[in-house]
N, C-alpha and C positions, 0 to 999 in steps of 0.2 A: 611330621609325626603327630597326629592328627589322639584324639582319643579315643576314637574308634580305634585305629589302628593299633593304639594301647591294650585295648581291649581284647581283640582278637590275639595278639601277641603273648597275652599273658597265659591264655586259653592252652593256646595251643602251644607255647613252651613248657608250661606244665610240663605236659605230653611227653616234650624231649627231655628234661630234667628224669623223667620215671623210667622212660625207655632206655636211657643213658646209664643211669644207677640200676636201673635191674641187668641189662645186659642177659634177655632172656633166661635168668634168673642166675649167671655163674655171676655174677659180683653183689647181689641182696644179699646174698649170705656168708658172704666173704669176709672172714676178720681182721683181712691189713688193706688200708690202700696204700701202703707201698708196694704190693704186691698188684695191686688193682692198677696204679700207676704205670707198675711195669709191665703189664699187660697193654695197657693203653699206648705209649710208647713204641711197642712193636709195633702197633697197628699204625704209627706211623703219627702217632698223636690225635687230639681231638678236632684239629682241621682236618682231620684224612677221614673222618667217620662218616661213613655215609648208613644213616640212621634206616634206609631202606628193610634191612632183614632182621631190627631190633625191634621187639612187638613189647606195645605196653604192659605195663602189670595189673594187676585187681586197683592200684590206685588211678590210674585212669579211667581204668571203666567203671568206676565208682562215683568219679568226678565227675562225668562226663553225667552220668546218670541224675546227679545233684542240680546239676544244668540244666539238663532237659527237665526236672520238676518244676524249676523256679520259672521257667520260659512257659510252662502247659498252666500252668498256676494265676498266668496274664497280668494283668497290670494292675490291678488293685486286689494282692491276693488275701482268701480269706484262709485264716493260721491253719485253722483245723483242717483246712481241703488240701491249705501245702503241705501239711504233715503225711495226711493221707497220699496223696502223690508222690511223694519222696518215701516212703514205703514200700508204694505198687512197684514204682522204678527201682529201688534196691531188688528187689525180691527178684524183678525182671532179669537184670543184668547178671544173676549169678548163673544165668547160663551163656555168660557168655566166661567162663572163668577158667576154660582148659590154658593150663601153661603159664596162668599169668599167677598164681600160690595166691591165694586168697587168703586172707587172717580167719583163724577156727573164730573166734568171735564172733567178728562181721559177720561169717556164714551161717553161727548158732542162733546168734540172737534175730536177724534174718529170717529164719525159716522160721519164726515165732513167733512175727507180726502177723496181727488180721486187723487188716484196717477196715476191713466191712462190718465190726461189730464193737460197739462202744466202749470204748475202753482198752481197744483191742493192739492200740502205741503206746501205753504205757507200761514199759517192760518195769520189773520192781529194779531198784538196786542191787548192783554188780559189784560185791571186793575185788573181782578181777578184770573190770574192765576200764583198767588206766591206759590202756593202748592206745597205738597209735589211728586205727582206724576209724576213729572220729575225724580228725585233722585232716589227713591225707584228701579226704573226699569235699572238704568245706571249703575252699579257697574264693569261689564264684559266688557265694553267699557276700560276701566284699563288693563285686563285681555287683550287684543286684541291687546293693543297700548301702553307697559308699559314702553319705552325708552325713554329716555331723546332727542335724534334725535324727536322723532316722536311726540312731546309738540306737535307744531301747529295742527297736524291731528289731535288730541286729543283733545286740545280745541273745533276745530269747530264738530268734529261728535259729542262730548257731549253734545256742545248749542244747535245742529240743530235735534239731536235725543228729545232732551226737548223740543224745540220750536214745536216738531211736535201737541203738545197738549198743553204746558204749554208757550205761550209769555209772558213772562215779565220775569225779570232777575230774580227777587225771586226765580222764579220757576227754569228757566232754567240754572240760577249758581250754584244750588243744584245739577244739573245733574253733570254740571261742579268737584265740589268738589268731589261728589260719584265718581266719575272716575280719578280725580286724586289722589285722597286717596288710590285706589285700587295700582295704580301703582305705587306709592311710597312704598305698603307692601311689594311689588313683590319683588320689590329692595333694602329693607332694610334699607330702609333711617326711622331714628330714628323719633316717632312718634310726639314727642315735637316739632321736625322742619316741621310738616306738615301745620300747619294754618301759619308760615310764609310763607312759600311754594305759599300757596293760595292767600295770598296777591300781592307777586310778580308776580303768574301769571293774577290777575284781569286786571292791564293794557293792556295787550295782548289780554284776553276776548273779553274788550270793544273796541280794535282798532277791530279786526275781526267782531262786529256787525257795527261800523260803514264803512268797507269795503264793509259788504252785502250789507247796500244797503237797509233793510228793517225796516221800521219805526222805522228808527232810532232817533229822535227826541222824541218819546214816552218811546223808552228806558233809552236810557241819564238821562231822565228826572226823571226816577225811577230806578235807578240804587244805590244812594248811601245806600237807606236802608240798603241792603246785606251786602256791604263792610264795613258799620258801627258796623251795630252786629257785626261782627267776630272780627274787633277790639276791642268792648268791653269784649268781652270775649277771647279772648289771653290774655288782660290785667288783668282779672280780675283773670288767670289762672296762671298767672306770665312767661309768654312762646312770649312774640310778640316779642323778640327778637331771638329767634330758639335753645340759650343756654343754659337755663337754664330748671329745672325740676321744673314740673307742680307741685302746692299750692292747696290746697283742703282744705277744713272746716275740724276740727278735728271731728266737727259733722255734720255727712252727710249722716246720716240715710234716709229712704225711705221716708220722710215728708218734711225733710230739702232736699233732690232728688228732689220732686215735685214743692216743690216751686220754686229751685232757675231754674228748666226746665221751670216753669211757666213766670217768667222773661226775660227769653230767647225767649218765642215765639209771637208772632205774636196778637192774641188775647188770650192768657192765655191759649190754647192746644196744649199742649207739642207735639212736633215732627211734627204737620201737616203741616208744611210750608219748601219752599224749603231751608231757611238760617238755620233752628232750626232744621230740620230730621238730618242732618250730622252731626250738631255741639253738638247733644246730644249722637248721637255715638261715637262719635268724643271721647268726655267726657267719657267715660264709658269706652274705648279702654286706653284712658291716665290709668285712676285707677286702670284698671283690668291686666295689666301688661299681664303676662302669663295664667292668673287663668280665666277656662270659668265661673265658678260660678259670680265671681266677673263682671263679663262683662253682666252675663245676667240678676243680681242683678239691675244692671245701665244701663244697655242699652235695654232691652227685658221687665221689670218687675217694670214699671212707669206708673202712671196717666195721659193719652195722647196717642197720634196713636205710641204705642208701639209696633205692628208690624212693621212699618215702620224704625224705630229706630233701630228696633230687623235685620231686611234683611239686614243692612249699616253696624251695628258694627260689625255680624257675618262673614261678605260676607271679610271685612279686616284682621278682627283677625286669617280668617282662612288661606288668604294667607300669615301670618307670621307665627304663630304656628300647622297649619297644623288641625290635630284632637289629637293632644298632651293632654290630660285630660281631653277631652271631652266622656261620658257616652255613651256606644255604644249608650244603650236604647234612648238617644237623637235622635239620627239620622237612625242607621241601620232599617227603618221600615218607613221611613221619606216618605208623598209621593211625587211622581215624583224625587227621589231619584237615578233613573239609567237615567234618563232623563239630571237632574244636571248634573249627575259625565262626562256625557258623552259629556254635552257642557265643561264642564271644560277641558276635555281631549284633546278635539276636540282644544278649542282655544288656548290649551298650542301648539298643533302641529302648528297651523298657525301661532302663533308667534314666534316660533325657527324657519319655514321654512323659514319665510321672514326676519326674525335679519341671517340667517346664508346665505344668497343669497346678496351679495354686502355690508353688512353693518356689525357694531357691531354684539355678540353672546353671550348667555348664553354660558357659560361652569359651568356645574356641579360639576366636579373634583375640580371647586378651590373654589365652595361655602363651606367657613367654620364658623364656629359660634365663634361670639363676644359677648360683653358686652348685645348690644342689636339685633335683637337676632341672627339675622346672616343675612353678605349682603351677594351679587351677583356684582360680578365684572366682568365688559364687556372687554373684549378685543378686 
């Protein structure tokens, strides 16, 4: 299980995580998974699914899109020309968006970019754009920039890649979160210490939006929501100090899933907000340890934008465990499946060529497996 092979896994499990939870689109918008379950069950369960005639949703081909900008963008990219890129490529892919529901957002604020004229990505501030489609699309930004050196780039290409549709922190610190999560699997840092992780890096967030420069006083001003949720749930998880192992209801069936997801979000729809899409994968990754079942149980197979859940928890779990007991039928038939593997591939190479050019380096020979599940130490 090489970290190449992490890499592409992560890619393209996404894929199956969103194709999974959308279920060309009758379970996105489905309010029980118990009824989602017992649908799934008929079919014979999630080893019987052969993922052939399930087509992605807008968060794949959004992902995929974010991908292909950081890979055109080369190896020492410069901020302004990746923004610009990551633009051209959103603007592109919405034609590829029959049947997969695209968020009005995404698509409004999209059609409103011009990157050919100065100024022309800097949408103003958004009251309503806490969604979740900042996050869904940011995963591989992790994938690109997964060093502890490279925090700062990381913060800002997450916010500014979100801000390109989604202003307001809701939105845009979900981006934030999918893309530090990713890079915390890369490296093997234990899952329990990730939401403290996120806390300490919020203050850093917030000095970088008040550096930009850009409505900052509208942000400030709606800011604490995010940071609030995720407190209350670390807390409620028993992990906001980074040591300890997550508490879960002894009863935590598909019913008692939905509700307590329902608490978690925003207006009572599970995953469609930028603080609740991460934090319910989030959940689902803690639970499911090693086991995809388990993860797609909790994270793919709820009442709520369940695609979007589904693209965050998969996109993580696969750059830790690889395709480790994952169903071929899942994925080998996945579409845009050679598309993934090959951004996956692609941004494992940009990221070893520039960690091993003046800086820190993967070394493979001394990735070995631990308790959990196995790091990656830099030299």
């Amino acid at each position: 299980m090489s970290l190449k092979d992490r890499y592409q896994a992560s890619v393209v499990l996404s894929g199956v995580g969103d194709a999974l939870g959308y279920n060309n689109g009758n379970w996105e918008f489905c309010n029980s998974g118990t009824q989602i379950l017992k649908e799934l069950a008929a079919m014979g369960g999630l080893e019987a699914v052969d993922i052939d005639k399930w087509i992605v949703s807008d968060d794949t081909v959004m992902h995929l899109a974010t991908g292909e900008a950081l890979i055109k963008a080369g190896k020492k990219p410069e901020l302004p020309e990746l923004y610009k890129i990551m633009a051209e490529v959103y603007q592109d892919c919405m034609h590829d968006m029959d049947e997969r529901s695209p968020g009005w957002t995404c698509m409004e604020m999209v059609s409103t970019l011009n990157p050919d004229v100065p100024g022309g990505l800097n949408l103003k501030f958004n009251p309503k754009g806490g969604g979740c489609g900042a996050a869904m699309r940011a995963m591989c930004i992790g994938l690109r920039f997964p060093q502890p050196s490279e925090e700062k780039l990381l913060i800002e290409v997450s916010i500014e890649s979100g801000r390109l549709t989604h202003h307001h922190p809701t939105g845009y610190l979900g981006a934030l979160t999918a893309v530090l999560f990713t890079a915390y699997a890369v490296n093997g840092k234990p899952p329990r210490e990730w939401g403290r992780g996120l806390l300490e890096v919020l203050p850093k967030a917030k000095s970088y939006i008040v550096e930009s420069g850009r409505d900052v006083q509208e942000n400030l001003e709606t800011w604490g929501y995010f940071e609030k949720k995720w407190n209350i749930y670390l807390e409620e998880r028993g992990i906001l100090d980074s040591k300890s192992e997550p508490k879960f209801p002894d009863a935590y069936g598909p019913a008692e899933r939905d509700a307590f997801y329902s608490t978690l979000s925003y207006q009572g729809w599970a995953g469609a907000s930028g603080h609740d899409a991460p934090m319910i994968a989030y959940d689902a990754l803690l639970k499911a340890g090693s086991s995809w079942v388990t993860l797609a149980h909790h994270g793919f197979f709820h009442g709520g934008d369940s695609d979007t859940t589904g693209v965050i928890a998969a996109c993580w779990w696969g750059a830790i465990y690889c395709f480790e007991g994952v169903p071929k039928c899942n994925y080998e038939k996945l579409e845009y499946k050679s598309r993934l593997a090959k951004i996956g591939e692609e941004l494992y190479e940009l990221s070893r060529n520039q960690l091993t050019n003046g800086g820190p380096f993967f070394r493979e020979d001394v990735i070995q497996r631990l308790e959990f599940p196995m790091f990656i130490y830099t030299l």
